[in-house]
N, C-alpha and C positions, 0 to 999 in steps of 0.2 A: 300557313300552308296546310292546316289541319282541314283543312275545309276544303282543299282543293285536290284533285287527281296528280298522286305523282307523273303517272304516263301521260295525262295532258300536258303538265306540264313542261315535261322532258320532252317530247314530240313539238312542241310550241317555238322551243328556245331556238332554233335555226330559223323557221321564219322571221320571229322577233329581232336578233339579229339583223338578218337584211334588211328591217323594218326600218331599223335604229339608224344601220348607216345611211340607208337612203333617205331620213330626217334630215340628217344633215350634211347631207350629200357631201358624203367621201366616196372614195373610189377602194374597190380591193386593192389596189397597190399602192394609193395613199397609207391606209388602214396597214397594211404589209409593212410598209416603211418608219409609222407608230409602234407599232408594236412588237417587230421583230418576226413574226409571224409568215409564213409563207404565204403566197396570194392561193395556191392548191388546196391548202389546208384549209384556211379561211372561205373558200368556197364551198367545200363541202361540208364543213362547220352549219355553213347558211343552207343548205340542201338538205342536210340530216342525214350527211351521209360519214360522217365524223362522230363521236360523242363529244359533246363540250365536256371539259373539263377546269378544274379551277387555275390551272397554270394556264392555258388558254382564254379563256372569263374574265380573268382578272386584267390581262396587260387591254382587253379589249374594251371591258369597263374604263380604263384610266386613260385607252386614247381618246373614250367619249365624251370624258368627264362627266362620268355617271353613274350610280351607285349599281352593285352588282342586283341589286331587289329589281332594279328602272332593267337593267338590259336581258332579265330574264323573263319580263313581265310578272312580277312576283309583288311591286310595288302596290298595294292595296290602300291607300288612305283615307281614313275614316274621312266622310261626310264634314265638312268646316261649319257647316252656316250655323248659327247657333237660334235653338227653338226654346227658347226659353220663356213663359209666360210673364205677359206683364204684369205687376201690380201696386195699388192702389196705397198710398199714404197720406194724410192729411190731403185729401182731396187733388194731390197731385198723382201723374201713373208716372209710374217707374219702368222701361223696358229693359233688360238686362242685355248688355250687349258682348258680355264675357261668358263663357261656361267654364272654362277652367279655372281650378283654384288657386289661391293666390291674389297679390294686391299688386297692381292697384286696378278697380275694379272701374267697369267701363258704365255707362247707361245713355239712355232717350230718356228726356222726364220731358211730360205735357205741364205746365202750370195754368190751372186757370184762371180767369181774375180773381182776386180777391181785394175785398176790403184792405187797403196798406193803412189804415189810420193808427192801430197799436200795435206794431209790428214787438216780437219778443226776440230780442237775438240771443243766442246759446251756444255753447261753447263745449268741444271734446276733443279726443285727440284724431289727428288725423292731417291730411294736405287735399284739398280740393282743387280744382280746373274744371271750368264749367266755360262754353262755346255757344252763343245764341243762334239758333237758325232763323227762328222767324221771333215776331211777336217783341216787346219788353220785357227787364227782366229788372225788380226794383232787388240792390243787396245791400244791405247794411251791415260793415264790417270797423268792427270799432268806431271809431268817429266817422268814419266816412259812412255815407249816404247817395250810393251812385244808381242810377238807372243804365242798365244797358242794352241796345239795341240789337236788331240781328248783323251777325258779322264781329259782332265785339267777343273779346275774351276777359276772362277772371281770374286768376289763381291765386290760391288763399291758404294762411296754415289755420286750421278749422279750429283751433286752440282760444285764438282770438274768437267774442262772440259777434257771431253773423247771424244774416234773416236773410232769406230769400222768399219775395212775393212777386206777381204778378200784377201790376196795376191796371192792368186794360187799354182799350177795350176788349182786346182780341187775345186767345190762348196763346202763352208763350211755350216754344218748343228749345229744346237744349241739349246738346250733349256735356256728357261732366267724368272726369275721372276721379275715382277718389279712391287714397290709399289712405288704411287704420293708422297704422305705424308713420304716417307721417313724408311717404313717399313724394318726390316734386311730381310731375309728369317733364319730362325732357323731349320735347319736339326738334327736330332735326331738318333741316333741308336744306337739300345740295342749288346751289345758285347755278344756272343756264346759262 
């Protein structure tokens, strides 16, 4: 609020108000009946011709179900998308698809083709999930030796040694989570 005009925004909160209830279309005597509030009061609340105050705010917030930041207009939320630069590692790009810190860490990796003839697997700590969107995707994870297509998934404790290559012909594209400490990734979805 350091940024903003107290008197704007005192001036503001009665429109907003009406703003809010007409979202979601209540009625002043619905609203009246929520909150205990007179349908007189609550009008001129929305006119500016009341001061709001937080004994009135508050029961008006909770018939909206809405935090009192949303129904003053005061809600401000930083920008989400995240602009993070990609980059480059053994010949694969990395996009970062996280900015906040913390694990477990998101990404886009391009793999190009490469030569799979001596693949080196390696070993650390960690848990990976890796998602093919397009292209192949060759992993060698202990004994096994799998190739996977787009639409396949992986998930791996990175402890065991793995190789990830691309055999071709075409660049393989990926999403992957991966946490240090060993995190799973837990997907969830509610059945229709």
């Amino acid at each position: 609020m350091a940024n903003m005009d107290v008197d704007t925004v005192l001036a503001g909160i009665g429109p907003r108000l009406k703003a809010v209830r007409g979202e979601r279309g209540t009625t002043l005597t619905a609203l009246a009946a929520d909150t205990g509030i007179s349908v007189s009061t609550l009008s001129r609340l929305e006119s500016g011709k009341r001061k709001a105050t937080l004994e009135l705010l508050l029961p008006i917030a909770r018939a909206h179900g809405c935090d009192l930041d949303e129904l003053v207009g005061l809600s401000n939320a930083p920008d989400p998308r995240v602009h993070l630069e990609p980059r480059k590692v053994d010949g694969r790009t990395f996009w970062p698809l996280t900015a906040a810190p913390g694990q477990p860490r998101a990404y886009k990796i391009l793999f190009p083709p490469v030569d799979t003839g001596d693949p080196d697997p390696r070993s650390h700590e960690g848990h990976e999930w890796i998602y093919i969107l397009s292209g192949r995707l060759r992993l060698i994870l202990g004994q096994h030796d799998i190739t996977l297509k787009a639409g396949e998934v992986a998930e791996f404790d990175t402890r065991v040694p793995h190789w990830l290559g691309n055999p071709g012909p075409h660049p393989c594209e990926a999403l992957a989570l991966f946490g240090k400490q060993g995190e799973r990734a837990h997907v969830r979805a509610r059945s229709t």
